[in-house]
C-alpha positions as CSV (number, residue, x, y, z in Angstrom):
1,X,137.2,59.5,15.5
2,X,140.7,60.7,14.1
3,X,140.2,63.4,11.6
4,X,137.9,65.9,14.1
5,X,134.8,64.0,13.2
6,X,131.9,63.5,15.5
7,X,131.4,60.0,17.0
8,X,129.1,58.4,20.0
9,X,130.3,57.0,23.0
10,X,128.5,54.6,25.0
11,X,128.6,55.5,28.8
12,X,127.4,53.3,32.0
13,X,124.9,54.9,33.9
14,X,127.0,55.0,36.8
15,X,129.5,56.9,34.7
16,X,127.1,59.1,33.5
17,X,125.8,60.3,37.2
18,X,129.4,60.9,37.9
19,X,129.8,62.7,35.2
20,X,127.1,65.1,35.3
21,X,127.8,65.7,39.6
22,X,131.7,66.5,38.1
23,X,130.5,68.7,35.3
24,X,128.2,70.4,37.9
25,X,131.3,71.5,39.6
26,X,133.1,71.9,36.8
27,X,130.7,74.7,35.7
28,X,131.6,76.7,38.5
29,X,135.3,77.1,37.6
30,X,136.4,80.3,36.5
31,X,138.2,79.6,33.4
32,X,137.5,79.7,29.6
33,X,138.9,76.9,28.5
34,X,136.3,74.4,26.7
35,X,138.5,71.1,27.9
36,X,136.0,68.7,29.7
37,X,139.5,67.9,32.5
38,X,141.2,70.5,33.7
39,X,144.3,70.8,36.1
40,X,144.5,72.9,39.0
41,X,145.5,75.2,37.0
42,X,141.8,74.9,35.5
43,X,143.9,74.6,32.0
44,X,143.7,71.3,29.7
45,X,145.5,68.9,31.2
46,X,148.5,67.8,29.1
47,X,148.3,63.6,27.8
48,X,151.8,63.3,29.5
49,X,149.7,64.0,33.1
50,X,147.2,61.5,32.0
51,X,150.1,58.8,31.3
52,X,151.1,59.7,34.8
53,X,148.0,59.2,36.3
54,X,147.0,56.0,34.9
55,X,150.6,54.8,35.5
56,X,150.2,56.0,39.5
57,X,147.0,54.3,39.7
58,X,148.0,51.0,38.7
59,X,150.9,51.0,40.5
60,X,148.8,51.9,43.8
61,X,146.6,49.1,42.6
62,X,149.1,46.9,42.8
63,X,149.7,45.9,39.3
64,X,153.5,45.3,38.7
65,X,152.5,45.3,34.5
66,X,153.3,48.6,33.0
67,X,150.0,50.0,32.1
68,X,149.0,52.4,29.7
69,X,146.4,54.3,27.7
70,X,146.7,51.9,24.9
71,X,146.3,48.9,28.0
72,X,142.9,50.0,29.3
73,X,141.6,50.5,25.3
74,X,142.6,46.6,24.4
75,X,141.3,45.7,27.9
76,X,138.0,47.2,27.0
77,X,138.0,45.9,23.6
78,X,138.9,42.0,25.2
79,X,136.2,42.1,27.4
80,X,133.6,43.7,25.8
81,X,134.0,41.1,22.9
82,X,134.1,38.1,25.6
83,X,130.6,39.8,26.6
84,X,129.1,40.6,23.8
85,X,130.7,37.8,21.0
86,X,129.9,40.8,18.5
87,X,133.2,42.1,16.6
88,X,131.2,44.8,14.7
89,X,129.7,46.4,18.2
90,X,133.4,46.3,19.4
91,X,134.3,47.6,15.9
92,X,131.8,50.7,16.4
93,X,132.6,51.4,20.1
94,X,136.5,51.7,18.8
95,X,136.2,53.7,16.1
96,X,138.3,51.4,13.8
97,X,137.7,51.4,10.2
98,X,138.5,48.0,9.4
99,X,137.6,45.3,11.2
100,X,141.0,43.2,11.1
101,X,142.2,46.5,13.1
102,X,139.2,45.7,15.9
103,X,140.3,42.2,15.9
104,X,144.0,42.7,16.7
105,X,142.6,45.0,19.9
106,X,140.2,42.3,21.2
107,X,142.5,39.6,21.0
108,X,141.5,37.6,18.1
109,X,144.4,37.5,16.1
């Protein structure tokens, strides 16, 4: 949520076992900082290197689009609408405030 406030996130469960092997390892690191993704620097890593990443990623996938951060967020709001026909779910799992935000993300308008 924008502002510092807490929110919940919905995780798969196979997300969540890969999660907790990675944050196994990640305890082992010898570094202070509290960021959950580090670089091999174990330091934060920057939003510019996750642009990069997602941008090498689809491009080794094979998707000629230009992808983004922003991409992936309406993907997820698109489908998880065409699952779940339930704007206010979508709505929560977002974040948005208003709901005429959630539907420009999903598609709908």
């Amino acid at each position: 949520m924008k502002g510092g406030g807490a929110s919940v996130k919905y995780l798969s469960k196979p997300l969540l076992r890969h999660l907790a092997t990675y944050l196994r390892w990640r305890k082992r690191l010898e570094t202070d900082d509290p960021a959950l993704f580090l670089s091999r620097w174990n330091r934060r890593i920057s939003t510019r290197r996750v642009q990069v990443a997602i941008a090498e990623w689809a491009r080794k996938a094979g998707i000629a689009k230009k992808v983004t951060l922003h991409t992936l967020r309406r993907s997820f709001a698109t489908r998880l609408y065409a699952r779940t026909k339930d704007i206010l779910l979508v709505k929560r799992a977002l974040d948005h405030r208003h709901v005429t935000t959630t539907e420009m993300y999903a598609g709908l308008m």
